[in-house]
C-alpha positions in Angstrom: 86.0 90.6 134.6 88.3 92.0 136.9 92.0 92.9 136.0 93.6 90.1 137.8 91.3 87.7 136.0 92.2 88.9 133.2 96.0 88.8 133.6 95.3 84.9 134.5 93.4 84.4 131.4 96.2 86.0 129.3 98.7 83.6 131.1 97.0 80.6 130.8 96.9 81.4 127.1 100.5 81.7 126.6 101.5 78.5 128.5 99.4 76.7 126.2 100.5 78.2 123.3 104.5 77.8 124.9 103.6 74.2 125.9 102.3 73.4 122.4 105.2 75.3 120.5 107.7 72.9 122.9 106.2 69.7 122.7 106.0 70.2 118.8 109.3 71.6 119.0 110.0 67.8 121.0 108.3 65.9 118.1 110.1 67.5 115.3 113.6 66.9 117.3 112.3 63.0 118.0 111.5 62.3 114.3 115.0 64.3 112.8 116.7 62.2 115.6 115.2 59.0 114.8 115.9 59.7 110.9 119.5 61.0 111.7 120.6 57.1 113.8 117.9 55.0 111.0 118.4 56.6 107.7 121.0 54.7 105.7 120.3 55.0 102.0 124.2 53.4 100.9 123.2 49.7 102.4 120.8 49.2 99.9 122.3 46.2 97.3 125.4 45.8 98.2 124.1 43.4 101.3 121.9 41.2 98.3 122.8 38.1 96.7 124.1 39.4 92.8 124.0 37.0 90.3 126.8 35.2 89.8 129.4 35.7 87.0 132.9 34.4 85.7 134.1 38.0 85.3 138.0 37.8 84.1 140.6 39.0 86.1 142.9 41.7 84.6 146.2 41.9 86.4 148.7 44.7 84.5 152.1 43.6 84.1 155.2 45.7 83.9 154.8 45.6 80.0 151.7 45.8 79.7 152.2 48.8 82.1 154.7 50.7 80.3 152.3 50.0 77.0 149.0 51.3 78.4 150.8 54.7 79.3 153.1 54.7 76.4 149.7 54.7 74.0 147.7 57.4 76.7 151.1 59.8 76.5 150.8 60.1 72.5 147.3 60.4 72.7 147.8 63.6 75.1 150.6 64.6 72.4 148.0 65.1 69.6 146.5 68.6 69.5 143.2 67.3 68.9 141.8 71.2 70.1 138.1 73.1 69.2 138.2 76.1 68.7 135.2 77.1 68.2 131.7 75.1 66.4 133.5 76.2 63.1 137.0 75.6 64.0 138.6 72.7 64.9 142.1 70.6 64.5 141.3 68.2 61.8 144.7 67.7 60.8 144.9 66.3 64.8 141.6 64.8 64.9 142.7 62.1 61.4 146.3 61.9 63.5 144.1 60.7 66.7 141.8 58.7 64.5 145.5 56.5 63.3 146.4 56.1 66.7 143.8 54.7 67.8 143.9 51.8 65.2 147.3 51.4 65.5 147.1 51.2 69.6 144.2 48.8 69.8 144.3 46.6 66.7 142.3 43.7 68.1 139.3 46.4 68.8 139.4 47.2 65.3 139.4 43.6 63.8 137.4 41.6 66.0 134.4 40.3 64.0 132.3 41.6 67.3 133.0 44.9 67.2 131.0 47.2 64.1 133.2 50.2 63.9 132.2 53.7 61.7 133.3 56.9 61.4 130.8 59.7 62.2 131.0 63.1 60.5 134.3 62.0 59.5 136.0 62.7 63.0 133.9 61.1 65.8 133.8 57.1 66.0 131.0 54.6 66.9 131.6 51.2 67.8 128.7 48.5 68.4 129.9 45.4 70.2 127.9 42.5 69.4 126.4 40.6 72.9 125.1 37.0 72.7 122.4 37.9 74.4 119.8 39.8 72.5 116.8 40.5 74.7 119.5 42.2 77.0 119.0 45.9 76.3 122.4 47.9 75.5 124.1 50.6 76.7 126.4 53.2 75.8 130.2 54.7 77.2 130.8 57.8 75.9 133.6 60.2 75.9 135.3 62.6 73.5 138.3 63.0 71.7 138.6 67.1 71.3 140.1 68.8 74.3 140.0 73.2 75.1 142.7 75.6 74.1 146.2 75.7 76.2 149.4 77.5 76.3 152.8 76.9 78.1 152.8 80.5 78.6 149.8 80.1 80.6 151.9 79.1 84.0 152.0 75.5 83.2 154.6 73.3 85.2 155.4 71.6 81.8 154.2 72.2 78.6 150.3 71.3 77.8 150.9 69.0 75.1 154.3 66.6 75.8 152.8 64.5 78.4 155.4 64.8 80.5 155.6 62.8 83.7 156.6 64.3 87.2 156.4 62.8 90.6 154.5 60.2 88.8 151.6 62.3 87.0 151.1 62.8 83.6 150.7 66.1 82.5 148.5 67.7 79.8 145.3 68.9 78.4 143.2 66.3 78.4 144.4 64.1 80.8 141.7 64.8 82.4 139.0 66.0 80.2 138.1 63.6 78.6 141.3 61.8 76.7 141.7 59.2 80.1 138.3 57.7 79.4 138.7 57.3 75.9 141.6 55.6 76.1 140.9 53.7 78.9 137.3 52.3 77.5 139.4 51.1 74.5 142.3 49.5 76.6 139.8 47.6 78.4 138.1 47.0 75.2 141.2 45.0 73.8 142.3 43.3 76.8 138.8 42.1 77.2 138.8 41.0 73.8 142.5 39.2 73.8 141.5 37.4 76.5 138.5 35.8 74.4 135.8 38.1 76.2 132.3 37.9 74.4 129.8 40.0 76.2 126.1 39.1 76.4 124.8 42.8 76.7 126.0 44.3 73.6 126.8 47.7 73.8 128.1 50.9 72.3 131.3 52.9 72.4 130.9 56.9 71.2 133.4 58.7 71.0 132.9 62.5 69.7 135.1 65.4 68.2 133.5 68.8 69.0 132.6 68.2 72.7 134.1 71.2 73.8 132.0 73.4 71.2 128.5 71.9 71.9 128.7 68.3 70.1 126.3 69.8 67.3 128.7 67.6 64.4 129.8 64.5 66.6 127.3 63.5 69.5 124.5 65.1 67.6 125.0 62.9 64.3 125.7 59.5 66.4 122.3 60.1 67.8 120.8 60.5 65.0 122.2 57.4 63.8 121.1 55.2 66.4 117.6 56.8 66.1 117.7 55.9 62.3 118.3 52.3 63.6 115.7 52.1 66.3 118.0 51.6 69.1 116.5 52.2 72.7 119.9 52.4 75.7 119.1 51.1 79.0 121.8 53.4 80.3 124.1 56.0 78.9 127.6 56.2 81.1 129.8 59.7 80.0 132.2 62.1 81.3 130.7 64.1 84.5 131.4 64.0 88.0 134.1 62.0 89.9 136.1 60.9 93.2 136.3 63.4 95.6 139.1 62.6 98.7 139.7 65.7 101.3 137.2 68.2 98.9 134.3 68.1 100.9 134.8 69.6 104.1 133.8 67.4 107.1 133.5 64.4 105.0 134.6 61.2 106.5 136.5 59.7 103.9 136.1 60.2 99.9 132.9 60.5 98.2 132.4 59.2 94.3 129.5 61.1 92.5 127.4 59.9 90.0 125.8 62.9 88.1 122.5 62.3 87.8 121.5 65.4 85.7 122.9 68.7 84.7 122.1 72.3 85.4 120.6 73.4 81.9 122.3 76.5 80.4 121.2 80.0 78.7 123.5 83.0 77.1 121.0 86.1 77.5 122.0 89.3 75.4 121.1 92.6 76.9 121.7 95.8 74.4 120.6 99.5 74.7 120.5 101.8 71.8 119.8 105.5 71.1 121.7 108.4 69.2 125.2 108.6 69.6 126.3 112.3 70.9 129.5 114.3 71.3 130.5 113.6 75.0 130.4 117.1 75.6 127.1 117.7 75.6 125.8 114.2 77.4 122.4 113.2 78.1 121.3 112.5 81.5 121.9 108.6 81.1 123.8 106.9 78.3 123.6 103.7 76.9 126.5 102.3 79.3 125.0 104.0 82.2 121.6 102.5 81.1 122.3 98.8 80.6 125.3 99.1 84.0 122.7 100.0 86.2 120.4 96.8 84.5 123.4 94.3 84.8 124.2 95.2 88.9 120.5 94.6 89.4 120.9 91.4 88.0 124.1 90.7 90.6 122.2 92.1 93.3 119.4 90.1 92.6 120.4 86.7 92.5 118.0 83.5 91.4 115.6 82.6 94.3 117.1 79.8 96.3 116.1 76.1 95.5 118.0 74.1 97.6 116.8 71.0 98.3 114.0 70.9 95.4 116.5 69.2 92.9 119.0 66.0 92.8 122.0 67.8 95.3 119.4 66.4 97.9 120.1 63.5 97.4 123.8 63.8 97.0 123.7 65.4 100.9 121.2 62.6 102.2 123.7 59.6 100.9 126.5 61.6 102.4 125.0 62.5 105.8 126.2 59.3 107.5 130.0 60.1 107.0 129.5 63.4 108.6 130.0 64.5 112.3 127.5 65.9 114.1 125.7 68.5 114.0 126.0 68.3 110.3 124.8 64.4 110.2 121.8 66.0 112.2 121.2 68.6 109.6 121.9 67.1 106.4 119.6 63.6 107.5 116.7 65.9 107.6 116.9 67.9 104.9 112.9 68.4 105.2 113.3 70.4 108.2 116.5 72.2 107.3 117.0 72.3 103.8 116.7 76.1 103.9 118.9 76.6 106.7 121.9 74.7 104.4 121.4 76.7 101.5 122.0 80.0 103.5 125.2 78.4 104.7 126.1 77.2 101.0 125.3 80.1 99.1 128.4 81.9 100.9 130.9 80.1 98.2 130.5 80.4 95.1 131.4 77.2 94.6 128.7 75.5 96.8 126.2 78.3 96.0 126.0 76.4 92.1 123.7 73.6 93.9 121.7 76.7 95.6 120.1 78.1 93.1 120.9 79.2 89.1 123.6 81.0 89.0 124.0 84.4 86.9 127.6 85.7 85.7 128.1 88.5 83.2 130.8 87.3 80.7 130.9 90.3 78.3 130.0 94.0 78.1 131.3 95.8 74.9 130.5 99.8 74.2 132.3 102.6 72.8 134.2 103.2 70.0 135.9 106.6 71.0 137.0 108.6 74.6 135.0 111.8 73.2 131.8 109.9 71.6 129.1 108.8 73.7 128.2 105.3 72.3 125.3 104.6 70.2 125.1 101.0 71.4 126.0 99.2 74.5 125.9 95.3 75.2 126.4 92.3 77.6 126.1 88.6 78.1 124.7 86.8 80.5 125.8 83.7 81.4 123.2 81.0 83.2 123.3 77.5 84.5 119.6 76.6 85.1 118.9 74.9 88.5 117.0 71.6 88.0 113.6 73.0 89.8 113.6 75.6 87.2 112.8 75.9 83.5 114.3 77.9 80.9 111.1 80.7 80.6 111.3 80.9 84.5 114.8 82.1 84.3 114.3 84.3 81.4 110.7 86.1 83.2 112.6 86.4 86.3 115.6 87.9 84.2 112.9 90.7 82.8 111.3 91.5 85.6 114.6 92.0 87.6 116.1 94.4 85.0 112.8 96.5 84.8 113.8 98.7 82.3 111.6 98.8 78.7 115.0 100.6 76.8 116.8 97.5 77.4 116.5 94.9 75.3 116.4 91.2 76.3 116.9 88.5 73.5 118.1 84.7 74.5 121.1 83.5 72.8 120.9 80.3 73.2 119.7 78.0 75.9 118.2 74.7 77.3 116.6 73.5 80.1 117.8 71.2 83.1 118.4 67.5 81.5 115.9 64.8 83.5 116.9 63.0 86.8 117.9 59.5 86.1 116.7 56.4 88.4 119.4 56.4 91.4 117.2 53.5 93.2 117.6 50.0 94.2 115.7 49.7 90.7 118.2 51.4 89.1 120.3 49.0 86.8 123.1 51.4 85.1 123.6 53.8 88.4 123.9 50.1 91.0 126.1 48.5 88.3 128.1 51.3 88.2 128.4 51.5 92.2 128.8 48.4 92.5 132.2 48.6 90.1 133.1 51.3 91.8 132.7 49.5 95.4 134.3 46.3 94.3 137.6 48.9 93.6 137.2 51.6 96.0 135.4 49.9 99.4 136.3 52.7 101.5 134.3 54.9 99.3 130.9 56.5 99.8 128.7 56.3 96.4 126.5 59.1 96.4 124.4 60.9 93.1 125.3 64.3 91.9 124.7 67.1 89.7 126.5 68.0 86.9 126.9 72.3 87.0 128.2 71.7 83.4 127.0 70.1 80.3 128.8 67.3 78.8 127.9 65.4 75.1 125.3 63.2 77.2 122.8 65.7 77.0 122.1 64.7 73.6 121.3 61.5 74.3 117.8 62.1 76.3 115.4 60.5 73.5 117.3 57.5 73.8 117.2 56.3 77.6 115.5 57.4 80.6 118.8 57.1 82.7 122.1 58.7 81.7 125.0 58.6 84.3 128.3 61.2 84.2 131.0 59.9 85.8 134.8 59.1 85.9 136.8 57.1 88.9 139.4 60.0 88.5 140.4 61.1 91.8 140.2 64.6 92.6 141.9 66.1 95.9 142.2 69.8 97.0 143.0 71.9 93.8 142.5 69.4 91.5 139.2 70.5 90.2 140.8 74.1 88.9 143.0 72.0 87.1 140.2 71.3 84.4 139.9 73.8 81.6 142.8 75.6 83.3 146.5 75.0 83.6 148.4 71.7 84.8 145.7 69.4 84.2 147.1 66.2 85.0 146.3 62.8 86.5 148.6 60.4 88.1 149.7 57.2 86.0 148.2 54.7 88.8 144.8 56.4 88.6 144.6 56.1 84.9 145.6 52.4 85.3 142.6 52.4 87.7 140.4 53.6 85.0 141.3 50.7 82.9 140.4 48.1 85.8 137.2 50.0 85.8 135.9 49.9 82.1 137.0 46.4 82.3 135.0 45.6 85.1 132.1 47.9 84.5 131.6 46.6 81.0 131.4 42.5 82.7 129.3 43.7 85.0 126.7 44.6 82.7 126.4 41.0 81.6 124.0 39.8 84.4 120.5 40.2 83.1 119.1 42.3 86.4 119.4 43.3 89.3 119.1 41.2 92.9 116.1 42.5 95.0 117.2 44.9 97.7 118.6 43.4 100.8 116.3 46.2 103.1 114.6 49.4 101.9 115.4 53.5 102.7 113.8 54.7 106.0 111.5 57.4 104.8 109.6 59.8 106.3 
């Protein structure tokens, strides 16, 4: 073959393989275009016919106003703090436990409502339905709040509930003291006004949330397990409304945690004969286990965006985006790996990329001149769902490479199951639904907890447990939990009442409508 037939031969090849790379290139860009203008998963039931219901209205006078926050303030005012799994207020926790039966007496005598104390602190109330084929469900919240101190920075002090420019301030304003109260004030106006549910359902309220739940949330399951009882949904503490947080967002989001990043403390020690630091060995037990932990950092968890619930979350929020981010985040398929190298540049975004690993402690040395016998750090994880507990800890082993230090886990637990966010879905629509009929403007979108909340407890009982809160959250706000001038604003606690008392009537129908059209999939 001569050279020039050659050259042609080499040139026909690469137009075909150029034509065939842009033609799939035009396919790909067709479908992700077609997806981006059809895909729509937020029309779903709110377009169908729902059963019909005589849900009572529940319109807050100016007395019943200044009642509702009168009763939250003096909740905020007891010191209902853990300390720790062994140390708790239980002076606080018996003052919280009088309040509440002083605040909402009709909760506590009505002959529908089976109340009883849990491990002396933590309450469980069952309220009778009519209806007994309907399968219940539980709110939960707690009553214990985290540490705080005035001399923290706070604007006024943590525990006097103070109000300015119409917020209330204090620790648990937030988490979790607003839902407790406001599932029981919505609890006794449904009740005063004659309300008789036909789903029963549950109210648990524990004490040591903020310590792991081991003595409150622990022992109400094992009560309801002792009784046979089976949830259709679980509703806690979790997630919430997000207005101005997302960037690029069209409006505010509320999200429905569907799961929760599982957790693991990982301990990492060297040992070997302490020395006289003037005679020091090549490497010592702090030079040893450093070099072990900055592997870890420069190491981080493989990236999993994409293989867990946050895709959803991104795929019911893509239609209140501009493009080119409606583009991207309609066809997560094609560019799910592309968004995680853009969200793993924040820390804060980077906790839906992948597990995250932070060192919390590292302890060694007892003297300047003594070169330390023993040297040790903690590892902090939160488990991304596509991953399991022995993944994180072989990839932790392998990544620190070093036989002299030792690796022993803590304490840990996987990621919780991904509860039904379908048209099928009875707790996550009725809760959308409650949340729609207050908040239209909203976009309703699942989420994923990076934290653990009391729920997780709850797993043998229902398939489906939901973490969520309509408190609104804006630019800042979310620092304010677990650190200084937590706070919400009287109106959006009011709000919370409206939804407990509508959430809990909305339960009552006995199922769902069938979709009014079905998610464009590809």
């Amino acid at each position: 073959m001569t050279e020039s037939g050659q050259k042609l031969k080499i040139f026909k090849f690469l137009k075909i393989v150029i034509s065939s790379f842009l033609i799939a290139a035009l396919l790909l860009f067709t479908i992700a275009s077609i997806r981006t203008l059809s895909l729509d998963v937020n029309v779903g039931l709110q377009l169908a016919r729902w059963e019909k219901t005589n849900n009572l209205s529940l319109v807050i006078d100016h007395h019943q106003r200044e009642e509702l926050l009168a009763n939250f303030k003096e909740a905020i005012q007891i010191r209902t703090v853990s300390f720790s799994e062994k140390k708790s207020n239980t002076t606080a926790l018996l003052q919280f436990d009088r309040l509440l039966r002083k605040v909402f007496p009709t909760v506590f005598s009505s002959s529908l409502v089976h109340h009883e104390l849990v491990a002396n602190y933590s309450h469980l109330f069952w309220v009778q339905g009519s209806q007994h084929d309907l399968v219940p469900y539980l709110l939960l919240a707690h009553i214990d709040v985290v540490p705080a101190s005035e001399a923290d920075g706070w604007e006024a002090p943590p525990f006097s509930a103070q109000e300015i420019d119409g917020f209330i301030y204090g620790r648990g304003t937030i988490d979790d003291k607003s839902p407790v109260m406001g599932i029981l004030q919505a609890l006794e106006y449904l009740l005063k006004k004659g309300y008789a549910p036909r789903r029963g359902f549950y109210i648990g309220l524990g004490h040591d949330e903020e310590v792991s739940g081991f003595k409150g949330a622990l022992n109400i399951v094992r009560i309801m397990k002792q009784r046979g009882v089976q949830l259709s949904f679980v509703l806690d503490e979790g997630l919430a409304v997000l207005d101005g947080v997302i960037s690029g967002l069209q409006g505010p989001a509320a999200l429905i945690g569907i799961s929760e990043k599982g957790s693991a403390t990982v301990k990492l020690s060297v040992s070997m004969v302490p020395g006289h630091s003037s005679m020091p060995p090549p490497e010592t037990t702090i030079g040893i286990l450093a070099a072990a932990v900055k592997r870890l950092e420069d190491n981080p968890m493989p990236r999993l965006f994409g293989h867990g619930p946050e895709r959803e979350t991104f795929e019911h929020l893509a239609q209140k985006f501009g493009l080119p981010m409606k583009f991207i985040m309609s066809n997560l398929w094609l560019f799910a790996p592309l968004l995680g190298r853009i969200l793993e540049r924040k820390p804060d975004t980077n906790a839906f990329v992948r597990t995250t690993t932070a060192v919390t402690m590292f302890n060694a040395g007892v003297k300047v001149n003594i070169i330390p016998s023993l040297a040790e750090a903690y590892v902090n994880l939160r488990i991304h769902s596509a991953q399991s507990l022995k993944e994180v800890l072989d990839l932790i082993q392998s990544t620190v490479g070093d036989q002299r230090v030792k690796i022993e886990l803590v304490d840990g637990f996987d990621p919780l199951p991904v509860s039904s966010a379908d048209e099928k879905s009875f707790g996550f629509q009725i809760i959308k639904k409650t949340v729609l009929d207050m908040f239209p403007t909203v976009t309703v979108a699942p989420g994923i907890c990076i934290g653990n909340t009391d729920s997780r407890h709850f797993k043998d009982l229902t398939n489906d447990i939901y973490r969520f809160a309509p408190i609104w959250f804006k630019p800042g706000d979310a620092q304010r939990f677990h650190g200084i001038n937590e706070r919400i604003s009287k109106k959006n606690y009011e709000e919370l009442v409206v939804f407990y008392f509508s959430l809990i009537q909305n339960c009552d129908i006995q199922k769902l409508p069938e979709p009014h059209s079905s998610v464009h999939e590809l």
